[in-house]
N, C-alpha and C positions, 0 to 999 in steps of 0.2 A: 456682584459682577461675575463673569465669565474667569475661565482662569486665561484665556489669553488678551484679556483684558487689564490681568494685574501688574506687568511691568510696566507698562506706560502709567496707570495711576501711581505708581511707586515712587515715579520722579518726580512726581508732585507733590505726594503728601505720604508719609507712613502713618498707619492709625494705629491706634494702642491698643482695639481688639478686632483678632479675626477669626473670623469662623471660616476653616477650611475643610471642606467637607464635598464626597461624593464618590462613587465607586471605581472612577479609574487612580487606582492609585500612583500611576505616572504624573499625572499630572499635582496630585497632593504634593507629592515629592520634591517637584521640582516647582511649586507655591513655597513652600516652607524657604527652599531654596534659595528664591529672590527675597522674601522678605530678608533672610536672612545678611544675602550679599548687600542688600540695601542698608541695612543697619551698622557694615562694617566695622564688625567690633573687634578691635585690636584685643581682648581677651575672652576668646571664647566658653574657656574651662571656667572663669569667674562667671561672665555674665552671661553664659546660654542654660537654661536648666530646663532639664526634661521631667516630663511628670506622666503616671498613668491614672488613664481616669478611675479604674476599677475603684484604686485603693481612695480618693478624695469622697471618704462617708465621712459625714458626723463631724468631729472638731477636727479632724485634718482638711475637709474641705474649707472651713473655717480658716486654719493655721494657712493653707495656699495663699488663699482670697488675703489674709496680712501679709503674708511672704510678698505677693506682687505689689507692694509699696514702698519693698527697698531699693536702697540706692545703686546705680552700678557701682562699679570700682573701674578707674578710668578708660571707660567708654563714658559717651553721650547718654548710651540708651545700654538695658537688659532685657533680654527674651527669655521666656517662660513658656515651652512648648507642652500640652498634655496632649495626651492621643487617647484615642479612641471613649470621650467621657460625653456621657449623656445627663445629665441633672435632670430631676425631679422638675417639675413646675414649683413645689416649696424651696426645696433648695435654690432654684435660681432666683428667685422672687423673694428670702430670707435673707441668703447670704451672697449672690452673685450682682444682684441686679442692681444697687449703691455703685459697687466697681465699675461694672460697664457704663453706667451712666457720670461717673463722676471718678475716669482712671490716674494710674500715676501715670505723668504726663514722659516718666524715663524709660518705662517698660512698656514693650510689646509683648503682649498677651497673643499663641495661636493655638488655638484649639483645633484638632485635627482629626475627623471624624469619616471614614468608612461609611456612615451612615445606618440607622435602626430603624426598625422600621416601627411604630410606634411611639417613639419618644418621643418626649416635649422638643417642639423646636423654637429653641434661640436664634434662627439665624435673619429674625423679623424685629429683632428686640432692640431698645433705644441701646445706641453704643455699640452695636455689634456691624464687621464689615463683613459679608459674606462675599465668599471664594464659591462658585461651584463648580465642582470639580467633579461632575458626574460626565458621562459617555456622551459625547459629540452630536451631532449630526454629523452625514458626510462632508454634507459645503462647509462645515468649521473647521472642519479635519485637513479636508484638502486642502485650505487657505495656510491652516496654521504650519501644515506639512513642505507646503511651496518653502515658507520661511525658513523651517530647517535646515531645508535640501542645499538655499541660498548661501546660510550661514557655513554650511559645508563645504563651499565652493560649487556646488554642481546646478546648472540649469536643467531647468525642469519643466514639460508641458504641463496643462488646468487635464487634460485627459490622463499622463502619466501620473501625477497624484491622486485623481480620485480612482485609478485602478489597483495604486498602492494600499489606498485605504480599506479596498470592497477585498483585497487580497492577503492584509493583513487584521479584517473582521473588526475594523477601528481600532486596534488597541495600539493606542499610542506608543507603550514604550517598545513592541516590538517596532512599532516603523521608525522609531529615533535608531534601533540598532540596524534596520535594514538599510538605512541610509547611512550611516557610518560603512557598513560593507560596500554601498556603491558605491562612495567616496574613495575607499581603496581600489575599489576594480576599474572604476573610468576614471580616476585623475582630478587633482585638480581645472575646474573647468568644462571636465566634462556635461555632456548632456543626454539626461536621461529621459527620453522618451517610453510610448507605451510595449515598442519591442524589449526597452532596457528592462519593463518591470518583467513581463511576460517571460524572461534569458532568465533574470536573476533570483527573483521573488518568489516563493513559493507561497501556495494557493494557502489557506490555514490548517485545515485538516491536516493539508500535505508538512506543512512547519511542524504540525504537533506531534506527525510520525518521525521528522527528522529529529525532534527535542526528545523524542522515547528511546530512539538508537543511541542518542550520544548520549543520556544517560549511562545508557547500559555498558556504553563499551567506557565512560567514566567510574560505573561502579557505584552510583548514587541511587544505590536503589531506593532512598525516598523521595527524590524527585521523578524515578523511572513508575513509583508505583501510582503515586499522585497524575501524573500525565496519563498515564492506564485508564486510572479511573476515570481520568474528564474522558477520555473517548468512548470509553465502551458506555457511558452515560449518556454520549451523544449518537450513541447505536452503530459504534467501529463493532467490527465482528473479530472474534478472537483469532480466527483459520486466518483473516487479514494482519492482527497483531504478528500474530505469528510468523505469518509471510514477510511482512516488512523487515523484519528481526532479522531472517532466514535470509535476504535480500542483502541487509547491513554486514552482514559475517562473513558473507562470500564475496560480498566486494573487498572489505578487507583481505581477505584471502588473497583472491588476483591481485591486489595489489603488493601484497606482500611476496606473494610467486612470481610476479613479471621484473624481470630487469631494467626494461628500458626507460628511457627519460621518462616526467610526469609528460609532458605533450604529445610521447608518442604512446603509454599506457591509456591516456586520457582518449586519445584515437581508438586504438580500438577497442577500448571497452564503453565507447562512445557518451563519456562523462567529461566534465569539466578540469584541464589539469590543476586549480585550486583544489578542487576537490579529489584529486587524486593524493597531492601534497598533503592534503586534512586526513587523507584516511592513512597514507602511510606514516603518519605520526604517529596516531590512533593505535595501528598494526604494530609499530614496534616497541611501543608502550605493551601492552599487551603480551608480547613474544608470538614469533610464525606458530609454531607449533600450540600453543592455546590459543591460536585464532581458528586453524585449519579444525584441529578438535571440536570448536564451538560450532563451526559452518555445519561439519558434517552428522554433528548430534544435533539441532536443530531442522538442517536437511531431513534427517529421519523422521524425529514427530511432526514437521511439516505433512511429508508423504503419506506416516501413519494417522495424521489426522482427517487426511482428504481418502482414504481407502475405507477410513473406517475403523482401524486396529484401535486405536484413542480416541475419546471424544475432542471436541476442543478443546474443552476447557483445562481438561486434564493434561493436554498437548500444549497446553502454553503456560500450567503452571510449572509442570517438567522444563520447559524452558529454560523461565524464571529464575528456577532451582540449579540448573544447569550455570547459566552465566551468573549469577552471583553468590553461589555457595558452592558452585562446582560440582 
């Protein structure tokens, strides 16, 4: 089945084995999720147990495979989640495949899988319920998104959802959090149309420059560095990294040097007063003074990048070096 399929079979039946598997990991997450809310077990630490596949070789996959026979401790039911394990064809077919066909009837079994490319697939095999939880179409996206928005409070056009989705490149768990941000900006009840996506939502590239800055001005250089690399992988130009950086610092700046309300800051540096609010957080986290610093030493190998004096690459590992080791 589909994963926005699995809540409504949920209320009908829990089955003892699932196979949840597929590359949006939003949605894995929030599979595990409901089965889990479905099982309502009054003792989680007793009867939820996590397992990695890596380590189930040999007589611990063995030792699992009896494990998932015991009983809970009062709950109904016990869950047995492993992630990311792929089995041989022998080992499923030695030692898995008895259980799936003939499970305890107390335990949910969920196996939780990213997906390999290669490996043997269980998720066709007698006793297994398959979850897929791979990457959408849009029409599934935009239906399943309608629903969010609803559960949020906020109405929603069939045009303003699928532009949410072509604008956050399907990926689910950003558009659960873009809609949490609309629900704060328009209200309960509000309604979001295709100008509301167009005001609010940034295009994806555009997200992924905004998720580099806030990085940066967080100080997480491994998520600043990791974000780098999906871009320039995706043929972002470093003299652009750069700029963007250069763009982030000086807004903090102004905001940090203007006095006036966020509404009237927001005016005339012709941005959002939420986001004027977001940057002078940002700013005094930080301190004026190692903000105004970073603007104007970026400033420079920006300029020196585009004259010539530095190359890029050298102009934005300087950067780099600059905002996170100073």
């Amino acid at each position: 089945m589909k994963f926005v399929q699995l809540a409504k079979s949920l209320k009908e039946k829990i089955e003892p084995v699932y196979l949840v598997e597929g590359e949006e990991a939003f949605f894995r997450d929030h599979a595990v999720k409901a089965v889990r809310e479905a099982c309502a077990l009054s003792q989680p630490s007793l009867n939820d147990v996590r397992y990695e596949g890596e380590a189930l070789k040999g007589e611990k996959l063995s030792a699992f495979r009896d494990a998932l026979y015991s009983l809970p401790f009062f709950d109904e039911r016990r869950i047995a989640r492993v992630y990311e394990w792929y089995p041989t064809e022998r080992e499923w077919e030695t030692v898995m495949k008895g259980y799936a066909e003939k499970p305890c009837p107390s335990t949910v079994l969920l196996v939780v899988n990213a997906g390999k490319k290669g490996a043997y697939e269980i998720k066709r095999k007698a006793g297994v319920t398959y979850v897929d939880c791979s990457r959408e179409s849009e029409e599934t996206l935009s239906k399943w998104l309608f629903g969010v928005m609803r559960r949020a409070g906020l109405n929603v056009s069939a045009d303003a959802a699928q532009t949410m989705v072509r604008y956050c490149n399907s990926d689910a768990a950003r558009m659960k959090k873009e809609t949490e941000k609309l629900a704060l900006v328009l209200g309960e009840g509000g309604t979001v149309t295709r100008a509301e996506i167009e005001e609010y939502i940034a295009k994806d590239t555009e997200y992924k420059i905004y998720e580099l800055t806030q990085a940066a001005s967080r100080g997480n250089f491994s998520a600043f560095s990791e974000i780098l690399d999906e871009l320039l992988k995706k043929g972002y130009d470093e003299n652009a990294a750069l700029a963007s950086l250069t763009a982030h610092y000086r807004t903090l700046y102004e905001v940090s040097a203007m006095r006036g309300s966020d509404a009237d800051t927001a005016k005339a540096l012709g941005i959002k007063p939420y986001a004027v609010q977001k940057n002078r957080e940002q700013a005094a986290r930080l301190g004026r003074e190692k903000v105004e610093e970073l603007y104007l030493r970026l400033y420079e190998l920006s300029s020196g990048a585009k004259s010539g004096v530095y190359t890029k690459t050298n102009a934005l590992s300087a950067a780099i070096a600059k905002i996170f080791f100073g």
